[in-house]
N, C-alpha and C positions, 0 to 999 in steps of 0.2 A: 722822303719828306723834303721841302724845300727848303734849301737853307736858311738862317737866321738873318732880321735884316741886319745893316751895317750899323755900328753904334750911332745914334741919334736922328736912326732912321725912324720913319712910321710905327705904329705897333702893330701887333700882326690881326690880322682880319677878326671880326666873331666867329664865334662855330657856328656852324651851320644850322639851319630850323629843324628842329627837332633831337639835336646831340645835347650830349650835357650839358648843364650851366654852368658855371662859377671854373676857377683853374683846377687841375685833376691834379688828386693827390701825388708826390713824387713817388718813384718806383721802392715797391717792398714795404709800403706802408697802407694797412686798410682800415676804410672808416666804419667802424661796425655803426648800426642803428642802435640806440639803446634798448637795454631788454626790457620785456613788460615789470619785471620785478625791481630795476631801477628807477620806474618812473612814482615819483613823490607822489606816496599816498596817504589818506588824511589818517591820520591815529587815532587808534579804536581801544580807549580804557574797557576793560572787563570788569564784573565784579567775581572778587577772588573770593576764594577757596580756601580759609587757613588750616593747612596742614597739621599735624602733627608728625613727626618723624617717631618712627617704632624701631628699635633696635632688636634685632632676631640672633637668642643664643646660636653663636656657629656651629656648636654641641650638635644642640636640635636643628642644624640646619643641614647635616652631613648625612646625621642621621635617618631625618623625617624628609627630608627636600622643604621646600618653600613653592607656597603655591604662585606666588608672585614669580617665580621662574618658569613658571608653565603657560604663563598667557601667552597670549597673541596678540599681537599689535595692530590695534585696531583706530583709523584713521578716523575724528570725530567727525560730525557735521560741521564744519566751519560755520557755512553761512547761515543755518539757523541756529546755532551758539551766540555768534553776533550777533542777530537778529533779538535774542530772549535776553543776553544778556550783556551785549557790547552797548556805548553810547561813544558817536564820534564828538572828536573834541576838536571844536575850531583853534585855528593858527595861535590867537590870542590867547584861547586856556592854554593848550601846549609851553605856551612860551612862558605863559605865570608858574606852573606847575613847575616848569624848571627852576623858574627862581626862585621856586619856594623853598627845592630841592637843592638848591644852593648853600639858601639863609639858614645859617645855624640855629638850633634849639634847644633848649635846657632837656635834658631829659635823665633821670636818673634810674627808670625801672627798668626791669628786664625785659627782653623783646617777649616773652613767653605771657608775662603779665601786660604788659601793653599793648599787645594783640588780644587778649580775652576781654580788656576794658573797652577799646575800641569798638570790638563787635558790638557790646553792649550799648555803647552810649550812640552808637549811628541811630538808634532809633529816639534816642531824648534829646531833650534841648540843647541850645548849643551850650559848650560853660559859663558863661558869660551869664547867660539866664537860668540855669540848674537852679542857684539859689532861691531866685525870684518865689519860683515855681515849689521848692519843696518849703519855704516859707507859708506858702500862703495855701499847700495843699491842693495843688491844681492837677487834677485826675484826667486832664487833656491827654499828656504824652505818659502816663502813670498807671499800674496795674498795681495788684496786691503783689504778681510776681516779679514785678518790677522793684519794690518796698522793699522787698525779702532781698533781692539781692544786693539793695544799698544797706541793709543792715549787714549782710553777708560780707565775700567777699571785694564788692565794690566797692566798701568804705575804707579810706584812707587807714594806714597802721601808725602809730606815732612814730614809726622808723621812718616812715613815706614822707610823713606830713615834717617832717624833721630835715630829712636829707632835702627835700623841694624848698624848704624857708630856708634854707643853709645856701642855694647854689642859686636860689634868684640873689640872695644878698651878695653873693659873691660873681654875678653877672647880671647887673642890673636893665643893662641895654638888652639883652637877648629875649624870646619871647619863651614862653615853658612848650613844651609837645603838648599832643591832643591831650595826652593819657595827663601827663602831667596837669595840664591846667585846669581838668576835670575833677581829679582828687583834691587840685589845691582850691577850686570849689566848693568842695564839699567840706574840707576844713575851716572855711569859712563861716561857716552855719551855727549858730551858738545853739547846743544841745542837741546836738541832729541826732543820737539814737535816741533819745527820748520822742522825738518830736518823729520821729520815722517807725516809734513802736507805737506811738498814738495813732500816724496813718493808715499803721498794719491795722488796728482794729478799728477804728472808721469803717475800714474795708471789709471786715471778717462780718462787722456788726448787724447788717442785715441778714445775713446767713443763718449766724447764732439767733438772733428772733425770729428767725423762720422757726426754727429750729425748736426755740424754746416755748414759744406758741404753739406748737404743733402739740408737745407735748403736756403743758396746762389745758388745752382742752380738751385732753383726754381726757385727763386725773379729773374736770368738770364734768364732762360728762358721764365719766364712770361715778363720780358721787352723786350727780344727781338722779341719776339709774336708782345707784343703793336704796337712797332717800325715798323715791316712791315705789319701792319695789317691796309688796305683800307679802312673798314667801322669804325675802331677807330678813321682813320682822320677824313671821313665824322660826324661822328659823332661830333666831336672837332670842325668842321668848321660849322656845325647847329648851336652849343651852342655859337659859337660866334657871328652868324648873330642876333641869337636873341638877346643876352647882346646889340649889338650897336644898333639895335631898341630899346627895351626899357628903353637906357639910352638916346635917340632922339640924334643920331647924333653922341655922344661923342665915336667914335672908335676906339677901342685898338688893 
């Protein structure tokens, strides 16, 4: 190679047409190209799955095996998984999401019950309008099986509704969770089992007069059968002849 020029000499020529471009890296060091799984790709929310965890006596597990140790591991469809059930989320959701995941929130129930309320309420109105809505009986986002389970267990317990008006008071800046502002909602509602047992039958009510119509025109038509039927009477005026015989006489 030719030697280096003299300090404050020239710089040394280009490379030549068609060698590398830019200065090469120094000796013992390599640039790798990045890998396909390093390169930023957009994030794909799923809708999940909630679990349950089952704990297996070790007893029965020594004993009998567990069939959950005999599978086989089997690699899912990725890209029609994504396709049925993923939705990408642009830069801007990404970034909210995280700050929301940030911002604290009041919450006092257990994940077990805050997951089962959750699933429930993805399908109704947001909190904010729950009341509106079971105020004024609006059968939009509402089923009978829906009623049932706000009388069940999706209505607030006084320990619920108790512990949520205790810890907004005592954190008035913070916003309550899903779950939480849902039942605080619904505590909201002046009378809401009454006013939700009335819904239920609203709902039951055309059933039950299906029901109870079906069975008045029966009892109508079988009486009015009796009424013009010849051998009913005949038969009514036998049973009588014989009652006044043998009561000797005494005829009714």
């Amino acid at each position: 190679p030719p030697p280096p020029p003299p300090p404050g000499g020239a710089p040394p020529p280009p490379p030549p047409p068609g060698g590398p471009s830019g200065v090469p890296p120094p000796p013992g060091i390599m640039i790798k190209e990045p890998s396909p799984e390093a390169v930023a790709k957009p994030k794909v929310s799923y809708k999940q799955l909630y679990w349950r965890k089952q704990r297996l006596n070790p007893k029965f597990a020594d004993k009998y095996g567990s069939v959950w140790k005999e599978l086989k591991k089997i690699d899912p469809p990725k890209e029609q998984l994504t396709h049925l059930f993923g939705t990408v989320k642009k830069e801007a959701e990404v970034k909210e999401e995280e700050k929301l995941k940030k911002l604290k929130v009041i919450t006092v129930l257990d994940q077990r019950r805050s997951n089962n309320i959750l699933i429930e309420i993805s399908r109704l109105p947001p909190p904010r309008h729950i009341k509106a809505s079971i105020l004024s009986m609006d059968d939009t986002h509402f089923t009978k099986e829906t009623v049932d389970k706000l009388l069940g267990y999706l209505s607030p317990t006084d320990e619920e509704k108790e512990q949520i008006q205790e810890a907004r008071a005592n954190n008035p800046d913070l916003p309550l969770g899903k779950a939480e502002e849902f039942l605080y909602a619904l505590s909201t509602i002046p009378e809401l089992k009454a006013r939700l047992s009335l819904w239920k039958f609203k709902f039951s009510f055309k059933s039950f007069e299906e029901d109870f119509a079906d069975e008045i025109m029966f009892l109508k038509q079988a009486s009015d059968e009796l009424t013009k039927s010849t051998t009913f009477k005949y038969l009514l005026a036998c049973l009588l002849s014989v009652g006044n015989f043998l009561n000797q006489g005494k005829e009714v």
